[in-house]
Phi, psi and omega in degrees: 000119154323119148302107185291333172283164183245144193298128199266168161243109188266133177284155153298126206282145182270164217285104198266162204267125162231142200055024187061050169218117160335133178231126157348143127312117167296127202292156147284004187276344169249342156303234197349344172257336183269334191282340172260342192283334208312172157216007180236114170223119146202228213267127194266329229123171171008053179069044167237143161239168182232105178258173197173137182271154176258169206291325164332298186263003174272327187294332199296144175337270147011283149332263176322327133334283189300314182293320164077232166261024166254353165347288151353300181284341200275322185318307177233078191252118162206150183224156203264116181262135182268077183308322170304291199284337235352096132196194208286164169261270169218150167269135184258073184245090194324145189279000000 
């Protein structure tokens, strides 16, 4: 039996804009470098941290290496970590 209905279609969500210029979807490669790298943490509450690398640990050798040129972006990265649970909460990226 044919399906009476028609296949929906979704546009692709655009890109977000900051200062009216398009920006990248933040890579996962830097969710990842702040979650094994951070050195700044700190306690939101109710089994929450807020981790974040400091200018420090951005400079480290190590860092600069995974990160690259993204080192930047990274700065301004922070993320709400779920200790009970140990996982992400929300990814956080300053404009």
């Amino acid at each position: 039996m044919a399906s009476q209905f028609s296949r929906r279609r979704f546009a692709a969500s655009p890109a977000p804009q900051v200062d009216g210029l398009e920006r990248a979807a933040l890579p996962g490669s830097v969710v990842d470098a702040v979650l094994r790298f951070h050195d700044e943490e700190q306690d939101q509450g109710y089994g929450r941290t807020l981790l974040r690398l400091s200018e420090k640990r951005l400079r480290n050798r190590e860092v600069k290496k995974v990160l690259g040129k993204l080192a930047s972006r990274a700065a301004n990265v922070a993320i709400l970590w779920n200790e009970d649970e140990s996982q992400i909460i929300t990814v956080l990226e300053a404009a």
